[in-house]
FIKOL-884582 format. One line per 8 residues: number of its first residue (from 0); their letters; for each residue x, y, z of C-alpha. Coordinates in steps of 0.5 Angstrom, whole numbers, plus 500, padded with zeros to 3 digits. Each point is the difference from the previous one (the first is absolute). Example, Ala and Ser with C-alpha at 12.3 -4.5 7.8 and 13.67 -1.06 7.14 Angstrom:
2
0 = AS = 525,491,516  502,507,498 .
END
This chain:
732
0 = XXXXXXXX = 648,604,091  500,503,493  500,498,493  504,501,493  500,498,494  506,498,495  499,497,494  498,495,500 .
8 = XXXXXXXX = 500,498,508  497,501,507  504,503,505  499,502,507  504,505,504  503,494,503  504,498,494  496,494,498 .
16 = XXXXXXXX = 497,499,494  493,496,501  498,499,494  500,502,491  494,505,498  499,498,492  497,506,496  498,507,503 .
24 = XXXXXXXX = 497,501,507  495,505,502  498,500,508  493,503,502  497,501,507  495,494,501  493,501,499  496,504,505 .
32 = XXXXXXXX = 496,495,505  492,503,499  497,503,505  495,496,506  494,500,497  495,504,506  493,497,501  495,504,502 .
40 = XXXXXXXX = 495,494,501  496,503,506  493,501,499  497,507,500  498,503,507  495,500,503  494,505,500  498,504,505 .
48 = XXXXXXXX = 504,496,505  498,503,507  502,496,507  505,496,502  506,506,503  502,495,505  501,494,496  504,505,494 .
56 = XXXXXXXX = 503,502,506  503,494,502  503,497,493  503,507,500  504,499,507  501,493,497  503,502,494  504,506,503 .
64 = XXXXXXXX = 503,495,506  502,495,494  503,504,496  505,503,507  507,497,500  502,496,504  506,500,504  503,499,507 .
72 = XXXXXXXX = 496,503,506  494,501,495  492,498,503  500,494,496  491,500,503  496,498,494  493,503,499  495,496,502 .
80 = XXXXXXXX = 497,501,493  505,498,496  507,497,500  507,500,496  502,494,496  507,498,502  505,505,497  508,502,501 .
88 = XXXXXXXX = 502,503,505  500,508,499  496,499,494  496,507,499  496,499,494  494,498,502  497,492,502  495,495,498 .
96 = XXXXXXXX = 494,502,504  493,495,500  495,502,503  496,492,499  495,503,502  496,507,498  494,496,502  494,498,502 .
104 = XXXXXXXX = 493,497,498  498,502,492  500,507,498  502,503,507  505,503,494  506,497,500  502,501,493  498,507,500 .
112 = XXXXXXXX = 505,502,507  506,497,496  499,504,494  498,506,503  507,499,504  504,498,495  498,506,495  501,505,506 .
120 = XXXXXXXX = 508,496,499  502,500,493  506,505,501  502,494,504  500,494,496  504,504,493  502,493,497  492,499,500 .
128 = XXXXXXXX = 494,496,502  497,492,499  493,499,501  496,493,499  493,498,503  501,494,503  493,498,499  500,497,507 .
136 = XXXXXXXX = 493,502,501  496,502,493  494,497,495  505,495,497  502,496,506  506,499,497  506,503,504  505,501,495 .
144 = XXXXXXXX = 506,496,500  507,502,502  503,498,495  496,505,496  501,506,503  507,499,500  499,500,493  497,506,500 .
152 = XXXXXXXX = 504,503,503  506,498,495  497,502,495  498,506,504  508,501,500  501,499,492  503,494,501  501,496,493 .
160 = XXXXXXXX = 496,494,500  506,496,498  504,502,507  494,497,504  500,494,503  495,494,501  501,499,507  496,505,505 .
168 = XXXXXXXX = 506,499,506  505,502,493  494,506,498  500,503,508  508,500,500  501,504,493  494,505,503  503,501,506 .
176 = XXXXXXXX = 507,501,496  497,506,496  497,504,505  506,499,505  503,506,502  493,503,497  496,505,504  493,497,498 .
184 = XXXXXXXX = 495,500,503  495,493,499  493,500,501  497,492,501  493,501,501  495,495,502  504,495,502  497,493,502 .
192 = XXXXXXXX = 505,496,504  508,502,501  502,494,494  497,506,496  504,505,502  507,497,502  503,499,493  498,507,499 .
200 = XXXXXXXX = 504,503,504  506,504,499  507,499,503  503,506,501  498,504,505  500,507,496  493,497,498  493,501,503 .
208 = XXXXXXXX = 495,494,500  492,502,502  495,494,501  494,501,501  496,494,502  492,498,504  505,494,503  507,501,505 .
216 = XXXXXXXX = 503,496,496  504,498,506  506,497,497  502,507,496  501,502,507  504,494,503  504,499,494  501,508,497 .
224 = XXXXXXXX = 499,505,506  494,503,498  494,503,504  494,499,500  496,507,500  492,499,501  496,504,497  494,503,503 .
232 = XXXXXXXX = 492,502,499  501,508,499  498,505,506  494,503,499  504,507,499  503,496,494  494,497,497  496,507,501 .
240 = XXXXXXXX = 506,502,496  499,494,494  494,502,498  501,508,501  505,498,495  496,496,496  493,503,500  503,509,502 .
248 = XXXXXXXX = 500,503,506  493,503,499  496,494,500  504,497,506  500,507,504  492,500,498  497,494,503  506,498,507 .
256 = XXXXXXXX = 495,495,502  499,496,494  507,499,498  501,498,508  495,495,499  503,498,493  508,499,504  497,497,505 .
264 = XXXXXXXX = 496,495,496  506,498,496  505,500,505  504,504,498  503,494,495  503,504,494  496,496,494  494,500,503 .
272 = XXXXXXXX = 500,508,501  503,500,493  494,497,497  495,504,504  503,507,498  500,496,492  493,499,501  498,507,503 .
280 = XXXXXXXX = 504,503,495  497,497,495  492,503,503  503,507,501  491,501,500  500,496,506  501,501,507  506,497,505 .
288 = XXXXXXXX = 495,498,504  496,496,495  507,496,499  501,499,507  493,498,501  501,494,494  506,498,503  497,500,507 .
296 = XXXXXXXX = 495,495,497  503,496,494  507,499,504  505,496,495  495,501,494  501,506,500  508,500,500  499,493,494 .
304 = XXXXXXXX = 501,502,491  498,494,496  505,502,495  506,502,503  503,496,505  505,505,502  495,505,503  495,495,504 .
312 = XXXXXXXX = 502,499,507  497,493,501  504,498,494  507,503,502  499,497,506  498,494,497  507,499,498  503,498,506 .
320 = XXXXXXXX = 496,494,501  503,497,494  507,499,505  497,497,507  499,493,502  493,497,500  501,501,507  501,507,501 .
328 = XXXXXXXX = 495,502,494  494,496,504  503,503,507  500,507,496  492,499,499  499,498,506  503,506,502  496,504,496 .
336 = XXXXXXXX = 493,498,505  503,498,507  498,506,505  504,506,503  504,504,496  506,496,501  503,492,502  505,497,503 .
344 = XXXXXXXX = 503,493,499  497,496,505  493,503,498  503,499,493  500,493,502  494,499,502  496,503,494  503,497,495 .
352 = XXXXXXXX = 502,493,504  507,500,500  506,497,505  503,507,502  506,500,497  497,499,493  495,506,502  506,504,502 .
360 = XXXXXXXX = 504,498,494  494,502,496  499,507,502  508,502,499  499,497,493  494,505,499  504,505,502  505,499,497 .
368 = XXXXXXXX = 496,500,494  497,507,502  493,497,501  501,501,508  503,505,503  503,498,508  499,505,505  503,500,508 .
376 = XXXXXXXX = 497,495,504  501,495,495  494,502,497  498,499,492  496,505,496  497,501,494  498,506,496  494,502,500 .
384 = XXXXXXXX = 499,499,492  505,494,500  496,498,506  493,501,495  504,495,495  501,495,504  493,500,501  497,499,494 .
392 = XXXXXXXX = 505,496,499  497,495,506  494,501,497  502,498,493  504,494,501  498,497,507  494,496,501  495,502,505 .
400 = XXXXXXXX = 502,495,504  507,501,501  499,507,502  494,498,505  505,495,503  506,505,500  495,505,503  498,495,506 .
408 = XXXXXXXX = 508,499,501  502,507,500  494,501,506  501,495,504  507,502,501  499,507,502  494,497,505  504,495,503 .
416 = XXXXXXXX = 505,505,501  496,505,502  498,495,505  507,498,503  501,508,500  494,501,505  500,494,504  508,503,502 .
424 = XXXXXXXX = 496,508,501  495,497,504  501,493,503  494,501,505  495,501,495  494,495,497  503,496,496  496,499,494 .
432 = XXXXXXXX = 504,496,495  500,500,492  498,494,497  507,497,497  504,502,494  499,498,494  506,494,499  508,502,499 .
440 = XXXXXXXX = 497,507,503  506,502,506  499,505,504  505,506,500  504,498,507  500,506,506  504,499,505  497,505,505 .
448 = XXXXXXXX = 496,506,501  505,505,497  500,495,494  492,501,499  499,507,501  506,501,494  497,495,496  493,503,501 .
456 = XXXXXXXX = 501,507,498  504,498,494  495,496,497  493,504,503  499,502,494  501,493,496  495,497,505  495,505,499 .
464 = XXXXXXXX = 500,498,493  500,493,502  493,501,503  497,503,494  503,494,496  497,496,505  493,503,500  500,500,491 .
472 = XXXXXXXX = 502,492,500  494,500,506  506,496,505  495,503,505  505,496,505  506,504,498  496,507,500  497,499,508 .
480 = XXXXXXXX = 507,496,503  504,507,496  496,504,504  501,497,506  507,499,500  501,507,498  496,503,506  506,500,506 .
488 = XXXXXXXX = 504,504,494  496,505,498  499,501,507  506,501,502  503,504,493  493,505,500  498,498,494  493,501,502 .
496 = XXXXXXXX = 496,501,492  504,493,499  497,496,506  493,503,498  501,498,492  502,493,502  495,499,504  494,502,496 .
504 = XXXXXXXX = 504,494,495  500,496,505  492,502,502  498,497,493  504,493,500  497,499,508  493,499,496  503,494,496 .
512 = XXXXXXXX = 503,497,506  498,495,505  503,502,506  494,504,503  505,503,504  504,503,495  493,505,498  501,502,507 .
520 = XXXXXXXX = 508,502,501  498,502,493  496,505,502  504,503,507  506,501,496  497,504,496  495,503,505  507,501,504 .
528 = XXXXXXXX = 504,503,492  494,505,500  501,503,507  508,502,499  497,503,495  496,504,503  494,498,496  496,498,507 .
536 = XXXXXXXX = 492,499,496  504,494,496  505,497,505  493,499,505  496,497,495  505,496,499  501,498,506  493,499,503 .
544 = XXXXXXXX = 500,494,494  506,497,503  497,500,507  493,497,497  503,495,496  505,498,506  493,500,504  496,495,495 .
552 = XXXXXXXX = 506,495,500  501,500,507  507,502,498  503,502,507  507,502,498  497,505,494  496,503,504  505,502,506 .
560 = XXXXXXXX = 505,502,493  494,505,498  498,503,506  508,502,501  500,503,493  494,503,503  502,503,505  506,503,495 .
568 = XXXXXXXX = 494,502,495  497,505,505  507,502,504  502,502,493  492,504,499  502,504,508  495,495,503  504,498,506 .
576 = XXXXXXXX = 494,498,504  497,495,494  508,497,499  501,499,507  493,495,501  503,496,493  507,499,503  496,498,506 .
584 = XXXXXXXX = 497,495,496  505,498,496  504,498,507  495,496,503  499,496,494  508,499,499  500,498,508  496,495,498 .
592 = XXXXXXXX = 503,497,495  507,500,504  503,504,494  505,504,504  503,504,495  494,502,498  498,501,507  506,505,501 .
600 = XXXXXXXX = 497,503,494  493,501,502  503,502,506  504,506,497  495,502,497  495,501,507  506,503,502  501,505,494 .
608 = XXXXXXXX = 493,502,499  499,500,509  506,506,499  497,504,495  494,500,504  504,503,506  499,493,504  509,500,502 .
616 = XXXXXXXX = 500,495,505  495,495,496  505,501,494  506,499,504  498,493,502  497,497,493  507,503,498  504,498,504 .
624 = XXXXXXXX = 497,492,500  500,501,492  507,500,500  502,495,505  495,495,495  504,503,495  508,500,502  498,492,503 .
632 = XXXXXXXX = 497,498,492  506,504,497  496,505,496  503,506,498  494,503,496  496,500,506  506,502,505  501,507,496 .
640 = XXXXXXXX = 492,501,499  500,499,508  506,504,501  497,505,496  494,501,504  503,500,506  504,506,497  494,504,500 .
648 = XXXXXXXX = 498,498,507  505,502,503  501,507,495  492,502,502  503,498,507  505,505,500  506,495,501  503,503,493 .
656 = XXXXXXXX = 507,495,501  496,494,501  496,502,494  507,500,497  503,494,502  493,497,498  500,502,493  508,499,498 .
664 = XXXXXXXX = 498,494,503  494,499,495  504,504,494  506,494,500  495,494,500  496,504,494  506,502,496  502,492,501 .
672 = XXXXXXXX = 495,498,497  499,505,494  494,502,502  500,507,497  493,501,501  501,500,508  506,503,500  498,507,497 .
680 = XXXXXXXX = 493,500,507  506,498,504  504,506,498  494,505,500  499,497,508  508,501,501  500,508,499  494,501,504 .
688 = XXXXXXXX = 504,497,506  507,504,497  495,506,500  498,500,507  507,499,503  502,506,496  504,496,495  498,504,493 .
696 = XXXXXXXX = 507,498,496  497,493,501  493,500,499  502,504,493  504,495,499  495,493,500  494,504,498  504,502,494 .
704 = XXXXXXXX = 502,492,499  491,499,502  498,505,494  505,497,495  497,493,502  493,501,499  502,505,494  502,493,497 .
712 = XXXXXXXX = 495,495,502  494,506,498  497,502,506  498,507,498  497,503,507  505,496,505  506,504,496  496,508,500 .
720 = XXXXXXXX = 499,498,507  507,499,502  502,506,495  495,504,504  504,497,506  507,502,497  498,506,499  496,503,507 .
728 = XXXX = 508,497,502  504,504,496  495,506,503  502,499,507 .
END
């Protein structure tokens, strides 16, 4: 349609007027809106960034597959980093990425990794970039409210004061109005909760949202899609790569050991390796080793600043704190003095007193606070400077008798666990019960052996620390009980240096004891610890007190136990002849206290050491009436120990097939059992027989199972033996 003017009126090419025009009449174009304003609010880069190619990788690849268009038959799979917001279908300009998480515990260096990425990335974000610190975690205490934020970024934006409403949800929709359609980039750093982050978050999906936060900020992920990308302790190739760019290679390259003492002490956490190489930067005259070495001895001291809070470790950590439950800050602690490098929530429970499900609850809490760190197997761990802060925290905020009484707690449980383990591994032994545990102490439930031995080897290293924890609190109990419960496993796993450590603790409680008994036991398992380990003079002395003590007690079934260690002792030292006159010994006196499956045992025993001395038919006899004892009382240790030397028989018999079926026999009962430690004795015995058939591939193939074991369970001279084996069989 156009227009013309005719005196005074209006017409239209229609015909029609519409309307009288008095005076003159100038047109002019409307005024050209202004231009957006761009902001640039992002703070500079950081210096020196080292690290972290995998987690930049990773926003990359969820930048480029949200910025991909969709379209019929396209990959819809998100990444597992980051996730798109909702946006039409085809859109091809980009979508909202949250990342809810670029987290972990206090200065892992969350803020650093989104800075550096977003500034590898400002090509890509040409309508330009938003930035607020949230101060979810900082000396304030005081997280900045969103309504605040939101105003920034208005004003951020230029908008006229006048045009800004008072209500947030109105702020939030004119905010997400001006970037509509805008490729930005917004950077919500330090967040504390998703409340704080929700209102700032754009609509439109040509928007890209980092978050960074020490929580998971779960319901960022319900409700807007987000990922959550853990951040990590740096790798040693990482660390070693920070202070080469904080300190110069030269000084790193000139002294390797100090800067692998200085990653190892810090862990590789990023602020921890920061304040280090600031430290050793600022003493250029002083050597890395001196630094490692005040590090060493100081601990968190040395990683503290009395003036700056941002460059002290405790005090970043601290932070955190502020956002826990008084429960989860008490469990925290608690966490900090319990034994063994990590937990779980029935050992939780326990430590802290807790119904399971509060314990549980708990610990995801400190998960998700970035505090605990949840590894497979349902485990929780610390890390080792965050763990070094709930200490000190235990120790600041906790009274004496709290952390006494958690300790008990935590110590039974792991005893009378252990307990239940052994009775299942081994059902025929002495049974020597712990005292109760303390109240509401619940036992960790294993239904069968399979569940013991699991149980055991994921928690080894816990009951080690368990019984150090027991002999400072002097629960001399707890120490020797541990010892004992331990003993069938360490058997069976090989772990021989172990059984001889918690012996010697064990040793030590038995003093404070009353049970004259317990010395006695106490000295023959130590005795019998020594001499797997070939240190034969200790295992003798040992073992000669064990049968004085049993003597001057008038203790039958002691001295019938240690003459059957005894005759192991002197086996073990090539003494066939002084083994055999024990075992005999070791018989007689189980006949007579009408203990058969000990009696099976000693009979083995005759029978075994009868063999080695060349005494065949005598040791076929003992044998054989060893495993009729055995099968009748269902002892499957004693039935593969029996089978195994009834495979020797026969191989040293020439019946080579006999020895086989015998020692097959003997492997699956052992392999059933777990018991690792036989099994490899077992193996070595089988390639002999394998040998003497000409059967050289399978003889290769369970000496090459024998040497991995002992390998692995330490046993330096058995496995050079069988190497020398392999190698002799590869030169036939």
């Amino acid at each position: 349609m156009t227009t013309s003017i005719h005196g005074d009126l209006v017409a239209t090419d229609h015909g029609a007027a519409v309307g009288v025009v008095h005076g003159n009449l100038n047109l002019h174009p409307p005024p050209p809106r202004p231009a957006p304003v761009i902001p640039r609010q992002l703070p500079a880069a950081p210096g020196l960034f080292t690290g972290r190619t995998t987690e930049l990788a990773r926003l990359d690849r969820a930048l480029t597959h949200a910025a991909a268009p969709r379209g019929p038959g396209t990959d819809t799979q998100e990444p597992t980093t980051a996730a798109p917001a909702t946006r039409p279908a085809g859109a091809g300009q980009g979508a909202t990425v949250l990342v809810s998480a670029i987290g972990g515990a206090g200065g892992i260096g969350k803020t650093w990794l989104a800075l550096a990425w977003a500034h590898r990335h400002l090509e890509r974000f040409p309508d330009g970039q938003l930035f607020v610190d949230l101060h979810g975690f900082s000396p304030t205490g005081e997280p900045v409210q969103p309504a605040t934020a939101v105003r920034g970024f208005l004003d951020a934006l230029e908008v006229d004061p006048n045009r800004i409403p008072t209500d947030l949800d109105a702020q939030a929709a004119l905010y997400r109005s001006l970037v509509a359609g805008r490729r930005m980039l917004i950077v919500l750093d330090n967040a504390a909760t998703s409340d704080q982050v929700a209102p700032l978050l754009p609509g439109s999906p040509s928007c890209t949202v980092l978050v960074t936060s020490r929580h998971r900020l779960d319901s960022l992920i319900d409700r807007h899609g987000a990922r959550h990308l853990p951040l990590d302790v740096l790798s040693p190739e990482e660390a070693r790569g920070l202070l080469a760019a904080r300190l110069g290679a030269d000084r790193v390259a000139a002294e390797p050991e100090a800067v692998d003492e200085l990653i190892r002490l810090c862990g590789g956490h990023p602020l921890a390796l920061s304040i280090t190489a600031r430290t050793a930067g600022t003493r250029q005259d002083i050597a890395l080793a001196e630094a490692a070495a005040e590090l060493r001895d100081l601990g968190l001291e040395a990683l503290d600043h009395d003036t700056d809070p941002a460059a002290s470790l405790p005090t970043v950590l601290s932070w955190s704190l502020r956002y826990l439950t008084d429960t989860q800050r008490t469990v925290f602690a608690l966490l900090g003095i319990a034994p063994g490098p990590d937990t779980t929530p029935p050992a939780t429970a326990a430590l802290a007193g807790l119904p399971d499900r509060l314990a549980r609850r708990t610990l995801s809490g400190l998960e998700n606070a970035s505090m605990l760190e949840r590894r497979p197997g349902g485990r929780y761990a610390m890390h080792d400077l965050v763990r070094r802060y709930a200490t000190d925290t235990a120790d600041t905020t906790l009274p004496e008798e709290v952390r006494e009484a958690a300790l008990t707690r935590v110590g039974d449980f792991h005893l009378h666990t252990a307990h239940t383990a052994d009775r299942l591994l081994w059902p025929h032994r002495v049974l020597v019960r712990p005292e109760p545990p303390a109240p509401g102490v619940h036992p960790h439930p294993l239904p069968d052996t399979a569940a013991a031995l699991a149980w055991l080897d994921a928690e080894h290293s816990t009951l080690l620390a368990t019984q150090l924890t027991a002999a400072t609190l002097r629960h001399h109990h707890t120490v020797w009980h541990l010892a004992w419960n331990l003993t069938t496993f360490h058997h069976r796993r090989g772990h021989r240096h172990d059984e001889v450590t918690t012996w010697q603790a064990a040793l030590h409680a038995a003093d404070h004891l009353l049970d004259p008994a317990t010395r006695s036991r106490t000295h023959r398992h130590l005795g019998g610890a020594f001499s797997r380990l070939g240190l034969h003079e200790q295992a003798t002395t040992h073992l000669e007190q064990a049968l004085d003590l049993a003597l001057r007690h008038h203790d039958p079934t002691e001295q019938a136990h240690t003459h059957r260690i005894l005759a192991f002792a002197w086996g073990q030292r090539g003494d066939d002849r002084q083994a055999l006159e024990h075992a005999h010994h070791s018989l007689a006196r189980f006949r007579a206290l009408d203990l058969p499956v000990w009696e099976a045992d000693a009979l083995n025993q005759v029978g075994w050491y009868a063999a080695r001395l060349g005494q065949f038919d005598t040791a076929r006899e003992h044998c054989q009436a060893a495993l009729t004892l055995h099968r009748h009382h269902h002892d499957p240790d004693g039935e593969a120990t029996t089978l195994d030397s009834l495979g020797y028989v026969a191989h040293h018999t020439g019946d080579h097939h006999q020895a086989l079926d015998h020692y097959h026999h003997s492997l699956t009962l052992y392999r059933g059992l777990g018991d690792a430690y036989q099994v490899a004795d077992t193996l070595d015995s089988l390639g002999h027989s394998h040998v003497a058939l000409g059967r050289h591939e399978q003889a290769r193939t369970v000496w090459r199972e024998a040497l991995e074991l002992y390998r692995d369970q330490g046993r330096d001279a058995d496995a050079e033996r069988v190497q020398h084996q392999l190698d002799e069989l590869g030169r036939t």
